[in-house]
C-alpha positions, 0 to 999 in steps of 0.5 A, spaced: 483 453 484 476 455 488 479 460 492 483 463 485 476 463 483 473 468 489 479 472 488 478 473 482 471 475 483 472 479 489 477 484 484 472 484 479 467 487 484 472 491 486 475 494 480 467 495 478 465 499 485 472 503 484 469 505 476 464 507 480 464 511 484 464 518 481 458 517 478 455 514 485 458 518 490 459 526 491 464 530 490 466 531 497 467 524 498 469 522 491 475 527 492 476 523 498 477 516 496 482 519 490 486 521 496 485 514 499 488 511 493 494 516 492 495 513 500 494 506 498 499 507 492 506 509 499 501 502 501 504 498 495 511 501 497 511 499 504 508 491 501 514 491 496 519 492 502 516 489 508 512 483 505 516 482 498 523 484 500 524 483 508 525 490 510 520 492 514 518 499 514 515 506 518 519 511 512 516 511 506 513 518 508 519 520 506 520 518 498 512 521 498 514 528 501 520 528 496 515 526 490 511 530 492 515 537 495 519 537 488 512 536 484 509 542 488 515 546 487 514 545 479 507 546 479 508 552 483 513 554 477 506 553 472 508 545 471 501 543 469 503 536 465 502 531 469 505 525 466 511 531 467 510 530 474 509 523 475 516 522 472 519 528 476 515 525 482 518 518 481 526 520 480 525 523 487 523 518 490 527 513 487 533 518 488 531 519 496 531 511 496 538 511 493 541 517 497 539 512 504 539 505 501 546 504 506 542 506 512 538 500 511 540 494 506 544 492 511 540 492 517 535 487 518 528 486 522 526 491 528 533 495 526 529 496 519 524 499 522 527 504 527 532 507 521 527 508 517 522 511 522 528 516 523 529 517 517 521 519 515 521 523 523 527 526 520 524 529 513 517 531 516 521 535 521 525 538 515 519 540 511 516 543 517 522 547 518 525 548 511 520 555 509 523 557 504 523 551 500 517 548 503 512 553 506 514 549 513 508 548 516 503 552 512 505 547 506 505 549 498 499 550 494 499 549 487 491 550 485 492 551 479 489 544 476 493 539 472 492 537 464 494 529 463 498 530 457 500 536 453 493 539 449 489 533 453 483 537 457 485 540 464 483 535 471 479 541 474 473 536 477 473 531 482 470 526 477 476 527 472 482 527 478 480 520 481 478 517 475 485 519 472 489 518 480 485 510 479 487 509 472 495 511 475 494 506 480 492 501 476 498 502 471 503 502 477 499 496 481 500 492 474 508 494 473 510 492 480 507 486 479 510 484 472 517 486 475 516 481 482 514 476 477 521 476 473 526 472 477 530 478 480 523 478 485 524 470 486 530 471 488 528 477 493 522 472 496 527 467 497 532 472 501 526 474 505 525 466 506 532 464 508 537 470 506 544 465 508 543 460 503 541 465 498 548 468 500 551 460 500 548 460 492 552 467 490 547 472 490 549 479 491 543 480 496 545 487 498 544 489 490 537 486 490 535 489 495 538 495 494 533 495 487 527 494 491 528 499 495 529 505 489 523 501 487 519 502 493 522 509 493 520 511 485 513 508 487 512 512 493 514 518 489 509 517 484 504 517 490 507 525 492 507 526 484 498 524 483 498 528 492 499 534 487 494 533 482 489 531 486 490 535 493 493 541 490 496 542 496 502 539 500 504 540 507 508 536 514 501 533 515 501 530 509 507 525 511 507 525 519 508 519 523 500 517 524 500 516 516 505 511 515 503 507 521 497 506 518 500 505 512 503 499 515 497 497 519 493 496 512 499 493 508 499 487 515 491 487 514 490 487 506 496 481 505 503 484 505 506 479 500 500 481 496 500 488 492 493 488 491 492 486 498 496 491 500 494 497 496 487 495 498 487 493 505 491 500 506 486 505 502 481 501 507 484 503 513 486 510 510 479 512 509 476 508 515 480 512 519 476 519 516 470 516 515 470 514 523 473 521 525 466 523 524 462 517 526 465 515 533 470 522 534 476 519 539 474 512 538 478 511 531 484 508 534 481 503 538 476 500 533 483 500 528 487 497 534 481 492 534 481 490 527 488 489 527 488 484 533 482 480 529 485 481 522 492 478 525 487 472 529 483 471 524 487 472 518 495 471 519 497 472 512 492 478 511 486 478 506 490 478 500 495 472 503 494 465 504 490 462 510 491 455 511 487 455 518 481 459 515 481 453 509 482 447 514 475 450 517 471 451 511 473 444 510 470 441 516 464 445 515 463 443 508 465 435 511 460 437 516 460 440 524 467 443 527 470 437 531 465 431 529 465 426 523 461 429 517 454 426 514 457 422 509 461 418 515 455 418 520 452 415 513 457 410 512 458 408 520 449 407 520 450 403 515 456 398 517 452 397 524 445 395 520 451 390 516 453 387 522 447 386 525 
């Protein structure tokens, strides 16, 4: 109960520390942090399949890229709705999910992982050879600025694109959360629990994956879809090998079974690494490969998970100090002995 309590807390003061930040910090850094949330958004997708299905993965770049791509051709093409683009984006993405869904369901642990490393290496080279469709290397650019729906006002500020990328997040965050809370997401943390006896019980475990994983690819490419809106520019870079293992890094630290933990722990990392590229230019890799070791010591379940170690030592503490009886034993003990005498 105490511990819902502190969560709670945590999120409040979270949710009002995102609200605000347009009004706190400046534009540069404003514009920053919206791109940090789209991140954390592809982070969520990796959480969903990782943490919640038992499909870890290093390829959600590739769901992204294909959001993204298919909204920057739109805006191109003077597409300015973004609600358009966010449906566009997550039909790619879930598209892509379900075009590589035999790839991957039916591999399990570390073989996950290289098939779906491949699958990100093998569409980040695509974009950066495909010219014509994707400007290869030189990317998209779509600078016109997007409307949110069809007569709103254009998104033409940096304040006005982060609040409309953090109000997307939380609306994705909150329906990802109600589907995992209906019996299709019980079922698909009892077959990352003990897959053979959801087998033994009838369950088709093949299709339940397969509908995360379009899932995780639809939310990903909802994530292209706002890249577009906030960044007005789409390149290979956007989706390289550095960006999707750091995405799974903040997933581990934020909590993988956790959505917000995940999406916070990844939009942590995200902008740690800026952040640090200027601070401390050559050493980002290091103080993240630090983090992590102390995170996986620390907090095995990540942020956003449970922590029986980190809870039996409050417990001492609040009994007394680590390895010796609490006050209210060494009372009890003083006053045995004053008895007996």
């Amino acid at each position: 109960m105490r511990s819902r309590l502190v969560r709670r807390i945590v999120g409040a003061v979270l949710v009002v520390a995102a609200l605000a930040v347009p009004w706190t910090a400046d534009d540069y850094s404003t514009s920053l942090l919206a791109r940090t949330l789209v991140l954390g958004l592809v982070g969520m997708s990796v959480a969903l399949l990782t943490g919640v299905a038992g499909l870890p993965t290093l390829g959600q770049t590739a769901p992204y890229a294909a959001g993204a791509y298919c909204c920057a051709l739109l805006a191109g093409h003077g597409q300015q709705v973004s609600v358009v683009l966010l449906a566009v984006g997550a039909a790619a993405g879930a598209l892509f999910g379900l075009l590589t869904v035999p790839l991957v369901v039916h591999a399990r642990g570390v073989v996950v992982l290289m098939i779906t490393l491949a699958i990100g290496e093998l569409v980040g080279t695509a974009a950066s050879r495909w010219r014509s469709v994707t400007g290869g290397s030189d990317g998209l650019a779509t600078l016109s600025p997007a409307r949110p729906f069809w007569g709103a006002p254009l998104l033409e500020t940096d304040r006005a694109r982060y609040l409309y990328t953090l109000a997307v997040v939380a609306v994705v965050l909150l329906l990802v959360a109600a589907v995992l809370r209906t019996p299709a997401g019980a079922v698909l943390r009892a077959g990352r629990d003990d897959e053979r006896r959801l087998r033994a019980s009838g369950h088709p475990v093949p299709a339940y994956l397969t509908g995360a994983y379009v899932l995780a690819g639809a939310v990903a490419g909802v994530g292209g879809s706002l890249l577009v809106t906030v960044q007005q520019y789409v390149s290979p870079a956007d989706f390289d090998f550095d960006t999707s293992a750091l995405l799974l890094l903040g997933v581990v630290i934020g909590g993988a079974a956790s959505m917000t933990g995940a999406l916070v722990g990844a939009a942590l990392v995200i902008a740690s690494r800026d952040w640090l590229s200027g601070v401390l230019p050559g050493y980002t890799p290091l103080v993240l490969g630090a983090a992590f070791v102390a995170t996986a010591y620390l907090f095995p379940n990540g942020f956003g998970g449970s922590n029986p170690t980190l809870r039996r030592y409050l417990g001492r503490l609040r009994r007394g100090r680590p390895g010796r009886p609490g006050l209210a034993a060494r009372a009890g003990g003083g006053a045995g002995q004053e008895a007996g005498a």
